[in-house]
ZATORDO-676014 format. One record per residue (C-alpha): residue number from 1; residue in three letters; chain; x, y, z. Coordinates in nm, 3 decimals, decimal comma, always signed. Layout:
<sites>
<NUM; "Ala"; "A"; <X; Y; Z>> ...
</sites>
This chain:
<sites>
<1; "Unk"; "A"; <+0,000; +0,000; +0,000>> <2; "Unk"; "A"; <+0,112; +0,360; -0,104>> <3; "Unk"; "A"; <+0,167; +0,641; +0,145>> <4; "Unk"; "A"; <+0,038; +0,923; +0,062>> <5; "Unk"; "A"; <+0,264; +1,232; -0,083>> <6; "Unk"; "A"; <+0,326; +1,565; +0,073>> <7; "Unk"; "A"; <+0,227; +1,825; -0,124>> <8; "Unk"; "A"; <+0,494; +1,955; -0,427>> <9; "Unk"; "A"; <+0,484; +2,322; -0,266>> <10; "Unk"; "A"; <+0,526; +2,278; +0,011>> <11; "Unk"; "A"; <+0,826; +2,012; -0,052>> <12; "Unk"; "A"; <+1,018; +2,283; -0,290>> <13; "Unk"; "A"; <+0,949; +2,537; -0,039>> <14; "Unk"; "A"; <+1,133; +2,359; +0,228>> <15; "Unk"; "A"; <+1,404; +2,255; -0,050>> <16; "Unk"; "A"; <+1,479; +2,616; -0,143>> <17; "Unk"; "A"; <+1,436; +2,752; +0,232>> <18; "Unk"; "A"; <+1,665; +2,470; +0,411>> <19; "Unk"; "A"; <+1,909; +2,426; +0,106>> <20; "Unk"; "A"; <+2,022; +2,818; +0,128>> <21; "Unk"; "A"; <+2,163; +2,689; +0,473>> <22; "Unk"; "A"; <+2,265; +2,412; +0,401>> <23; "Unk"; "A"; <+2,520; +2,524; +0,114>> <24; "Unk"; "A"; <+2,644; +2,761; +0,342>> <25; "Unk"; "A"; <+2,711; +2,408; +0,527>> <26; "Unk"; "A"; <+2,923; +2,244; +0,326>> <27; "Unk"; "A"; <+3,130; +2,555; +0,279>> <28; "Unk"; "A"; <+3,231; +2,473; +0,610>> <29; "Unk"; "A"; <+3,264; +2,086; +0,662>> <30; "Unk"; "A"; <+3,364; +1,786; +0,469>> <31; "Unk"; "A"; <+3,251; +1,552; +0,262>> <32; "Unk"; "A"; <+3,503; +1,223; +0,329>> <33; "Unk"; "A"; <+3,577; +1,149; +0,728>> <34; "Unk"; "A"; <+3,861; +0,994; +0,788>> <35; "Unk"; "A"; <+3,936; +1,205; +1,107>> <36; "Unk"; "A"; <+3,753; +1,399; +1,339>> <37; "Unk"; "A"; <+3,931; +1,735; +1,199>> <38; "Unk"; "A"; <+3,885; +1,667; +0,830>> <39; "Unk"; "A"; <+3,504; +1,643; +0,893>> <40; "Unk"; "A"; <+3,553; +2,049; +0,958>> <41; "Unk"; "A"; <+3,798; +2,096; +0,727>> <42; "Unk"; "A"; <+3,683; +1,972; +0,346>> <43; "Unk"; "A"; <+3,487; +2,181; +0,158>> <44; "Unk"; "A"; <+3,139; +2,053; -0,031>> <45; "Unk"; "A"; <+2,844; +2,279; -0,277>> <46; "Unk"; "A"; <+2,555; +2,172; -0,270>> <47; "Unk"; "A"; <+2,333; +1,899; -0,101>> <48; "Unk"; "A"; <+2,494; +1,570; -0,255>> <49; "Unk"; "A"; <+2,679; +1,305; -0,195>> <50; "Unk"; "A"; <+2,990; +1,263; -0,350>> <51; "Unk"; "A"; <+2,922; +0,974; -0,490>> <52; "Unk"; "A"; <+3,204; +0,830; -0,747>> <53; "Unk"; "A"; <+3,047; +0,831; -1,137>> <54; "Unk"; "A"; <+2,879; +0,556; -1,200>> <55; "Unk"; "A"; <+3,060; +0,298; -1,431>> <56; "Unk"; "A"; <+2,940; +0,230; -1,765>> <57; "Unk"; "A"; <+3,006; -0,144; -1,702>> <58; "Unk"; "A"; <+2,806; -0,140; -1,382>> <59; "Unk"; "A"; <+2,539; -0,395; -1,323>> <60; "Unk"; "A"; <+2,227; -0,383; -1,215>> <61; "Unk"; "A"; <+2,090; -0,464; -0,929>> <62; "Unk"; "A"; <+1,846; -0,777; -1,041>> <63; "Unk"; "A"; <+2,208; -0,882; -1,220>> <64; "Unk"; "A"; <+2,400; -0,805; -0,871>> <65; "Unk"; "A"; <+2,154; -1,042; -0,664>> <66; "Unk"; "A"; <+2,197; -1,321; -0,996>> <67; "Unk"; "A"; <+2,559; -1,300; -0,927>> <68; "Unk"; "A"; <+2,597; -1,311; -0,600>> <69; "Unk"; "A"; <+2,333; -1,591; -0,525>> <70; "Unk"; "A"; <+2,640; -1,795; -0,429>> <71; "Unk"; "A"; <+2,799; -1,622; -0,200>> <72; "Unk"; "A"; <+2,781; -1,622; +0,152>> <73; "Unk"; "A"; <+2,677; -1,362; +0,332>> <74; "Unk"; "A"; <+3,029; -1,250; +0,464>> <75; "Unk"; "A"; <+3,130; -1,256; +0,067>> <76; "Unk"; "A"; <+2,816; -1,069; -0,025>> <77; "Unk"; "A"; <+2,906; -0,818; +0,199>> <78; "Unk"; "A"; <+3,222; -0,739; +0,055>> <79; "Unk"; "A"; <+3,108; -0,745; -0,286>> <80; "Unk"; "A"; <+2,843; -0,481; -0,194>> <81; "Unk"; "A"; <+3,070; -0,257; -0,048>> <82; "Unk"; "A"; <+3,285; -0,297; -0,382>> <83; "Unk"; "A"; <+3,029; -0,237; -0,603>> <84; "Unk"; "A"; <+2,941; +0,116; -0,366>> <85; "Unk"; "A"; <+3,260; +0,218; -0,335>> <86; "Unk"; "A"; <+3,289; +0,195; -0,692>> <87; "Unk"; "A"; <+3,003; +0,403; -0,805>> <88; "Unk"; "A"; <+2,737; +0,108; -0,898>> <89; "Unk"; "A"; <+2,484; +0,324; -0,747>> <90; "Unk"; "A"; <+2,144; +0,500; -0,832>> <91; "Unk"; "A"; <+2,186; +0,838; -0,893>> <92; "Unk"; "A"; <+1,895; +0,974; -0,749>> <93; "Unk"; "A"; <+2,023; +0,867; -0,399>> <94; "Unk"; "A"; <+2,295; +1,122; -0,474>> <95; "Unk"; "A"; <+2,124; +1,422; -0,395>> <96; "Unk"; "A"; <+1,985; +1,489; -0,023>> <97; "Unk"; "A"; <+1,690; +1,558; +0,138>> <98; "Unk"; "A"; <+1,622; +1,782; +0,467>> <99; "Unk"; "A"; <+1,460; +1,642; +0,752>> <100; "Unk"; "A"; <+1,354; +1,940; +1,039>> <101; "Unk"; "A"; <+1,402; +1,813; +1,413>> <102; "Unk"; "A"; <+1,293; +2,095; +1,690>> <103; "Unk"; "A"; <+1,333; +2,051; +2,050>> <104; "Unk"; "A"; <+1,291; +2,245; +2,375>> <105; "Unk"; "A"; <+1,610; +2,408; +2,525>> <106; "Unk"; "A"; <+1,632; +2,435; +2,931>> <107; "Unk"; "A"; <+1,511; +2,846; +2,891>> <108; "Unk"; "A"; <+1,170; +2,724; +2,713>> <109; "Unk"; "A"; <+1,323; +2,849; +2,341>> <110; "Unk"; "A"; <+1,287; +2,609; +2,058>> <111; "Unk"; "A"; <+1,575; +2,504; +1,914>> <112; "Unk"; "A"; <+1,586; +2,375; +1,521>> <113; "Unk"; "A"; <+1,800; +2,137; +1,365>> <114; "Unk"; "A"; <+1,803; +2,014; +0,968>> <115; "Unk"; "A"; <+1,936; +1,702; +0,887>> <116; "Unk"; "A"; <+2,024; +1,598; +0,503>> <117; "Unk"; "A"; <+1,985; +1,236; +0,439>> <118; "Unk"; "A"; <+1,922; +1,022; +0,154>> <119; "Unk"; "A"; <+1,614; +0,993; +0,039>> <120; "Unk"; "A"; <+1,596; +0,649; +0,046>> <121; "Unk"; "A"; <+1,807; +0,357; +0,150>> <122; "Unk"; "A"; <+2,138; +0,208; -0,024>> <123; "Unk"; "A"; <+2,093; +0,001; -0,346>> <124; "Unk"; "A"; <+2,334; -0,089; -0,604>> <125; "Unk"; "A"; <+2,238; -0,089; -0,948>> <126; "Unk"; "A"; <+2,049; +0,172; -1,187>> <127; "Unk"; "A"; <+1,742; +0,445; -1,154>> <128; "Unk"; "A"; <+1,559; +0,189; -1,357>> <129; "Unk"; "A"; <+1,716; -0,140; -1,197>> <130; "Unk"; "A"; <+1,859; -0,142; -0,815>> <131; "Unk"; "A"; <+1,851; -0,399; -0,537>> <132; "Unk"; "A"; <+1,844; -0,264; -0,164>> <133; "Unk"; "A"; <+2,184; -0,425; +0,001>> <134; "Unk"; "A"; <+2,212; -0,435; +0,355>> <135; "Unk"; "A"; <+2,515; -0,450; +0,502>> <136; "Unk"; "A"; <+2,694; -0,565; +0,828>> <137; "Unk"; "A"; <+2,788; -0,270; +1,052>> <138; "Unk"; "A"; <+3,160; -0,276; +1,011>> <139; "Unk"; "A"; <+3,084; -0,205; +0,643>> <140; "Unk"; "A"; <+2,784; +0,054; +0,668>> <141; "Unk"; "A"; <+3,025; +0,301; +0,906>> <142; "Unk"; "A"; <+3,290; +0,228; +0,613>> <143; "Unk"; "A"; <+3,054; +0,342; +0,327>> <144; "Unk"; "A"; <+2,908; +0,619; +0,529>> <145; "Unk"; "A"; <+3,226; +0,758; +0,624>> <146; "Unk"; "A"; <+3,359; +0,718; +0,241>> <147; "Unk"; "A"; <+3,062; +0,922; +0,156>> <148; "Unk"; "A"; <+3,116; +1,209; +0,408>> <149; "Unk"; "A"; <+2,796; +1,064; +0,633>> <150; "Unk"; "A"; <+2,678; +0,909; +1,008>> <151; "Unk"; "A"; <+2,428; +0,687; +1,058>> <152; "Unk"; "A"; <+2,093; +0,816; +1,198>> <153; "Unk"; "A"; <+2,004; +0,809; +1,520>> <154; "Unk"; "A"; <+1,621; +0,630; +1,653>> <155; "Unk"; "A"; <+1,546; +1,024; +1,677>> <156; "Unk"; "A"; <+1,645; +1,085; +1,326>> <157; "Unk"; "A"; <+1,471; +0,765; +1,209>> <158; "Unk"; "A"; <+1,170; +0,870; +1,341>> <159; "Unk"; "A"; <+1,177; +1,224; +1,211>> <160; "Unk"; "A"; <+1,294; +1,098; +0,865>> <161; "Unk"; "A"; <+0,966; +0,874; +0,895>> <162; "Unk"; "A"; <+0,728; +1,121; +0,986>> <163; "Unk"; "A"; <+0,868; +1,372; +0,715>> <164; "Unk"; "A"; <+0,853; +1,088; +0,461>> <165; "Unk"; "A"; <+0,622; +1,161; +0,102>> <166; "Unk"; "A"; <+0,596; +0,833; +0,095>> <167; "Unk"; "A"; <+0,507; +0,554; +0,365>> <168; "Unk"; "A"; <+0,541; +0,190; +0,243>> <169; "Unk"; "A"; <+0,385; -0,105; +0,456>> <170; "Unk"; "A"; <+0,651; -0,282; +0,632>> <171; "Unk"; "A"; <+0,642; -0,689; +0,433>> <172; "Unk"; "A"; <+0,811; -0,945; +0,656>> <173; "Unk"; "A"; <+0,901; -1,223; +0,569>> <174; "Unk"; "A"; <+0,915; -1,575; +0,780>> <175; "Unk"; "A"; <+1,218; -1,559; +1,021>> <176; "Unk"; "A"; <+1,443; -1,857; +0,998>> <177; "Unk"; "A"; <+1,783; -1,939; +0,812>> <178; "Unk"; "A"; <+1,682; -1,765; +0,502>> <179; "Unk"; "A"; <+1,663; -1,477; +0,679>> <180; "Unk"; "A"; <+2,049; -1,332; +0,530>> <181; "Unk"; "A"; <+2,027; -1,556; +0,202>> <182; "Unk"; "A"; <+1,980; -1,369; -0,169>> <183; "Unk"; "A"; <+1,655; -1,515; -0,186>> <184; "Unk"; "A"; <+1,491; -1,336; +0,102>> <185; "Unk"; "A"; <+1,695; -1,030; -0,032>> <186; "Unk"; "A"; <+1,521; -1,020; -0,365>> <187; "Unk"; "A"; <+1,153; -1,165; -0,211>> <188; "Unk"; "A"; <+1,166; -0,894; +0,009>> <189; "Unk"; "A"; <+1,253; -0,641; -0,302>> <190; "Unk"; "A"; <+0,987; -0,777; -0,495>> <191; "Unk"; "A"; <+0,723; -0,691; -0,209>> <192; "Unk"; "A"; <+0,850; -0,325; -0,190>> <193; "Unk"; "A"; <+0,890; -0,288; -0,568>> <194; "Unk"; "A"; <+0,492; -0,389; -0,550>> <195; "Unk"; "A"; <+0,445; -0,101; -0,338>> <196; "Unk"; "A"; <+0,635; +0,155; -0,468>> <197; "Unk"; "A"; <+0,509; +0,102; -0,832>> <198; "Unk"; "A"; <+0,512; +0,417; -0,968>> <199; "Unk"; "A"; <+0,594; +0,659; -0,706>> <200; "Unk"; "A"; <+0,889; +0,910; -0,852>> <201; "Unk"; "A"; <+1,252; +0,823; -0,695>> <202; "Unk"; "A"; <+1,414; +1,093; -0,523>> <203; "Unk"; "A"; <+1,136; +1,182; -0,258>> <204; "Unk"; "A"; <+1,194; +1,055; +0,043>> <205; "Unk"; "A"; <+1,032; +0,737; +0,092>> <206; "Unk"; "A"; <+1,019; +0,500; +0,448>> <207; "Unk"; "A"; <+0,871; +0,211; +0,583>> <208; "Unk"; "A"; <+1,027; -0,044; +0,399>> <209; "Unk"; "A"; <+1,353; -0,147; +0,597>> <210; "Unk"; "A"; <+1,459; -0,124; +0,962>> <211; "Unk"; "A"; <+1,785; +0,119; +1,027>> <212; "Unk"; "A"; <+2,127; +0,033; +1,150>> <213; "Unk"; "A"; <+2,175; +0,309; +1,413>> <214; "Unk"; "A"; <+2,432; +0,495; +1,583>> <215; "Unk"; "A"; <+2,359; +0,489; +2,002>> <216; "Unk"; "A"; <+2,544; +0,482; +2,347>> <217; "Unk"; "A"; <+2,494; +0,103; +2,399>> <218; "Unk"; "A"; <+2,706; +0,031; +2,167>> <219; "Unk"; "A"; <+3,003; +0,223; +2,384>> <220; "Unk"; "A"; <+2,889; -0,046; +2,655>> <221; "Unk"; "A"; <+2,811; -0,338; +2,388>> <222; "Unk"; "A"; <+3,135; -0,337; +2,203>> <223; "Unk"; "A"; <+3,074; -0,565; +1,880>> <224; "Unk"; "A"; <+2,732; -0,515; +1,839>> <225; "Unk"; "A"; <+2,515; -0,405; +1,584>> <226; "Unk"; "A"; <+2,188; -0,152; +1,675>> <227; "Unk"; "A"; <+1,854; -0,188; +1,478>> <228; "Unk"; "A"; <+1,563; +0,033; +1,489>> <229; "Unk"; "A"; <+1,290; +0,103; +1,296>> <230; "Unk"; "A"; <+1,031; -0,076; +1,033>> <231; "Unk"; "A"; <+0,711; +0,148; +1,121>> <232; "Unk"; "A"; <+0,400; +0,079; +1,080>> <233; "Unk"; "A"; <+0,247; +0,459; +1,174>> <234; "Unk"; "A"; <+0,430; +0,715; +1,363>> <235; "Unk"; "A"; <+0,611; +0,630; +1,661>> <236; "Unk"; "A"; <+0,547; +0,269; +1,600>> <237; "Unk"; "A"; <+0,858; +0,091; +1,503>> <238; "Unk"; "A"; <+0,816; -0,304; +1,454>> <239; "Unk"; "A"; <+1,185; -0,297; +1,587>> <240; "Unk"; "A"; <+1,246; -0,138; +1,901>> <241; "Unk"; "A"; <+1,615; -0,027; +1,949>> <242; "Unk"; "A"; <+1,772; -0,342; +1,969>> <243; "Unk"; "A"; <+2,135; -0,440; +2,032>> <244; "Unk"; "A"; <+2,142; -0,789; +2,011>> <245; "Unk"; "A"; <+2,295; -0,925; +1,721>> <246; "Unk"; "A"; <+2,654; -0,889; +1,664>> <247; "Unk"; "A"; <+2,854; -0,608; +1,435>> <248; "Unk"; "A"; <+2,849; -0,890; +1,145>> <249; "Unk"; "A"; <+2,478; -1,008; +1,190>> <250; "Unk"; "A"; <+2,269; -0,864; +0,876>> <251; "Unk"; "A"; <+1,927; -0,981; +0,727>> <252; "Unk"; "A"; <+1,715; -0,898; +0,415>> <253; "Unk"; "A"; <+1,501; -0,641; +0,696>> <254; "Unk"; "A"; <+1,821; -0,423; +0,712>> <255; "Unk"; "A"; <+1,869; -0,068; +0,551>> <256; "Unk"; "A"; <+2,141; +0,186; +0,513>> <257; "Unk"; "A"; <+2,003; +0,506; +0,531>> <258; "Unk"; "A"; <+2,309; +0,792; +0,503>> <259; "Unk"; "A"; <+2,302; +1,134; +0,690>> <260; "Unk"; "A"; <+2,518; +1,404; +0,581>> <261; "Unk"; "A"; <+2,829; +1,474; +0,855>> <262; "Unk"; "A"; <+2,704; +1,825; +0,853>> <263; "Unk"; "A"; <+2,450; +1,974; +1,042>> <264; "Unk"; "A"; <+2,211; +2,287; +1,027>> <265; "Unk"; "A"; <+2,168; +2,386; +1,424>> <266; "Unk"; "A"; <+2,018; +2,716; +1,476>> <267; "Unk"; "A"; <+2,020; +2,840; +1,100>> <268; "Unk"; "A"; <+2,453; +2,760; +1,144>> <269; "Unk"; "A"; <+2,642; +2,480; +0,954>> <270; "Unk"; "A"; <+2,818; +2,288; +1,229>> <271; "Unk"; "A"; <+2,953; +1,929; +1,237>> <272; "Unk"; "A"; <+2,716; +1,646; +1,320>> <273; "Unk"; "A"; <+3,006; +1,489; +1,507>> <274; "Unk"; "A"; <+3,007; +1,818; +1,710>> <275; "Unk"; "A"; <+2,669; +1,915; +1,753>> <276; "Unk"; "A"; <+2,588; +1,506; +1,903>> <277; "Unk"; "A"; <+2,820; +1,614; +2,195>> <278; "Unk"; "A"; <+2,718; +1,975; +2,222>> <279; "Unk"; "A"; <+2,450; +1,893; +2,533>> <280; "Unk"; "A"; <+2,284; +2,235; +2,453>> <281; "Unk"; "A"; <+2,209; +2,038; +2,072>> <282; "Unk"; "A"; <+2,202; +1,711; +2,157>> <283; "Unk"; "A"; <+1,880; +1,606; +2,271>> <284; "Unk"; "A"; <+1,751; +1,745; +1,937>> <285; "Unk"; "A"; <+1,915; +1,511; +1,761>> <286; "Unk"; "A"; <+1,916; +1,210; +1,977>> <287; "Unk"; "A"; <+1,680; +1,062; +2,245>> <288; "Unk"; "A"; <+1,944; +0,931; +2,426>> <289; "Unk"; "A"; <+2,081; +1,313; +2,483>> <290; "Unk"; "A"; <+2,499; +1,329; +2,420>> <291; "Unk"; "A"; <+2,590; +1,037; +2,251>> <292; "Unk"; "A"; <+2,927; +0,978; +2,383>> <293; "Unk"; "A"; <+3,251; +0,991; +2,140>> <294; "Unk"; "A"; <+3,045; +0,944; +1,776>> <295; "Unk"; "A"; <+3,365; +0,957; +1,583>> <296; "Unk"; "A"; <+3,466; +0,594; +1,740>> <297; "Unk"; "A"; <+3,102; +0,484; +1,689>> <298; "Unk"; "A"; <+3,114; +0,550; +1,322>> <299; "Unk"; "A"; <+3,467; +0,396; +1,305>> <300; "Unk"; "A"; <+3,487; +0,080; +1,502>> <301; "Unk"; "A"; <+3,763; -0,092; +1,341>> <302; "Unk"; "A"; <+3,925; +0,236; +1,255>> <303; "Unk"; "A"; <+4,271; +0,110; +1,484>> <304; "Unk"; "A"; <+4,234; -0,263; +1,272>> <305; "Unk"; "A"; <+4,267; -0,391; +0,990>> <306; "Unk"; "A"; <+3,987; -0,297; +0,665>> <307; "Unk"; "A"; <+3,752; -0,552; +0,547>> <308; "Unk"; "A"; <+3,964; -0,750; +0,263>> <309; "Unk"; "A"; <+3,811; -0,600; -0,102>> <310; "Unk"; "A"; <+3,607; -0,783; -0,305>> <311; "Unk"; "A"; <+3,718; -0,811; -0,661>> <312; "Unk"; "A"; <+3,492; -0,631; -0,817>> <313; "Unk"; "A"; <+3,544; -0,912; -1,153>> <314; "Unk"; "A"; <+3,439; -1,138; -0,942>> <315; "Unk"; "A"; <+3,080; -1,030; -0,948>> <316; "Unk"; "A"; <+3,089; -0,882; -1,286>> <317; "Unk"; "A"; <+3,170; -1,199; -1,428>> <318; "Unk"; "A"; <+2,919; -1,410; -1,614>> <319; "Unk"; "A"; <+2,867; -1,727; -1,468>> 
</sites>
């Protein structure tokens, strides 16, 4: 079932109102974090990701899930971040979309906050022909960070969800060993591809997937992974914030949704990495108020070793 769509004027009006702001932004802070500093220090335009071009050899993503239907999930994981890191991705998830999050400062004064984030969740493949890819958490913070973003918080996935044009009905599917296999990952594409028959790409669009997260339990759960998400209305995630599974656990239910490293706070450009300490800012952007060191959240294996590339022949390769 469609949601329904927000309506055009409104949407441009908040594009042209929040994206003044915003380009002021990235005049300010980066686009590629591989250190705290260079978040601050590298320079970007305008509301998109820098997302490498697209290669002309690229497959699509029905092609993607044909070639990878081998592979275990470990293997599939690399080959998704290879095919990401290497451009094989929609371009309308290239340019951002601004999510408004308000909140109540100690005085009584309402605070504001804009958040850019993609307007839907990471796929591999074409406009015309992509596959959602989830991805463990090691490799999510990797991607992110290549693409100058965080993870949201359960306060940003709710906004993002109430803000959405477009609300699809969360489809599970029966839980069991499948569960991370290429066949739940393309049954549970073909439900959402049912639902979002016809609606234009590039609005922002939720529902559909639950949302690895950034959050303070994972400074106290080392190696885990946290989930949230998969609503049903407002409010009413299927998933409540959960940090059970470990950093390498991911299903077909999974989604990477990106959110740009920088920040509108008060009508000012201001790191994301900043303002999530900032405990005057904070609590508008997470529930859980300061969340403690984000920089080592979003790089968890930033003092080992890399996952090992996948070669990206290796999936481009007929079988």
């Amino acid at each position: 079932m469609q949601g329904q769509s927000t309506d055009a004027g409104s949407v441009m009006s908040r594009l042209v109102t929040v994206g003044a702001a915003f380009v002021l932004a990235c005049a300010a802070f980066g686009a590629f974090a591989s250190t705290p500093d260079s978040v601050r220090a590298t320079p970007r335009s305008e509301p998109l990701l820098r997302l490498p071009a697209r290669p002309a050899d690229a497959v699509g993503g029905s092609e993607f899930a044909r070639r990878t239907s081998g592979l275990s999930s470990t293997d599939r994981d690399r080959a998704v971040v290879a095919e990401l890191e290497r451009g094989n991705i929609p371009s309308f998830l290239g340019r951002l979309t601004p999510v408004n999050l308000t909140s109540h400062a100690s005085d009584g004064r309402t605070v504001a906050a804009t958040i850019w984030v993609t307007p839907d969740y990471l796929a591999i493949g074409s406009d015309d022909d992509f596959l959602y890819v989830p991805l463990t958490y090691d490799s999510a913070t990797i991607i992110a960070d290549r693409f100058g973003s965080v993870l949201p918080t359960t306060r940003m996935v709710d906004a993002i969800y109430e803000q959405s044009a477009h609300h699809l009905t969360p489809a599970p599917l029966p839980a069991g060993p499948l569960m991370r296999s290429n066949l739940y990952l393309s049954r549970h594409q073909q439900r959402i591809d049912g639902q979002r028959s016809g609606l234009p790409l590039g609005e922002l669009i939720s529902g559909h997937k639950k949302d690895l997260v950034l959050s303070n339990r994972l400074r106290q759960l080392p190696g885990r992974v946290a989930i949230y998400g998969w609503h049903r209305a407002p409010g009413h995630p299927i998933q409540p914030l959960s940090t059970v599974h470990g950093a390498q656990y991911v299903d077909y239910s999974h989604g990477v949704r990106l959110v740009s490293a920088t920040v509108v706070v008060g009508g000012r450009p201001r790191s994301i990495y900043d303002a999530l300490q900032d405990s005057r800012v904070a609590p508008i952007l997470s529930r859980e108020g300061v969340t403690r060191d984000p920089w080592a959240l979003m790089h968890p294996r930033v003092s080992g070793p890399l996952p090992a590339p996948a070669d990206p022949a290796r999936v481009a390769r007929p079988e």
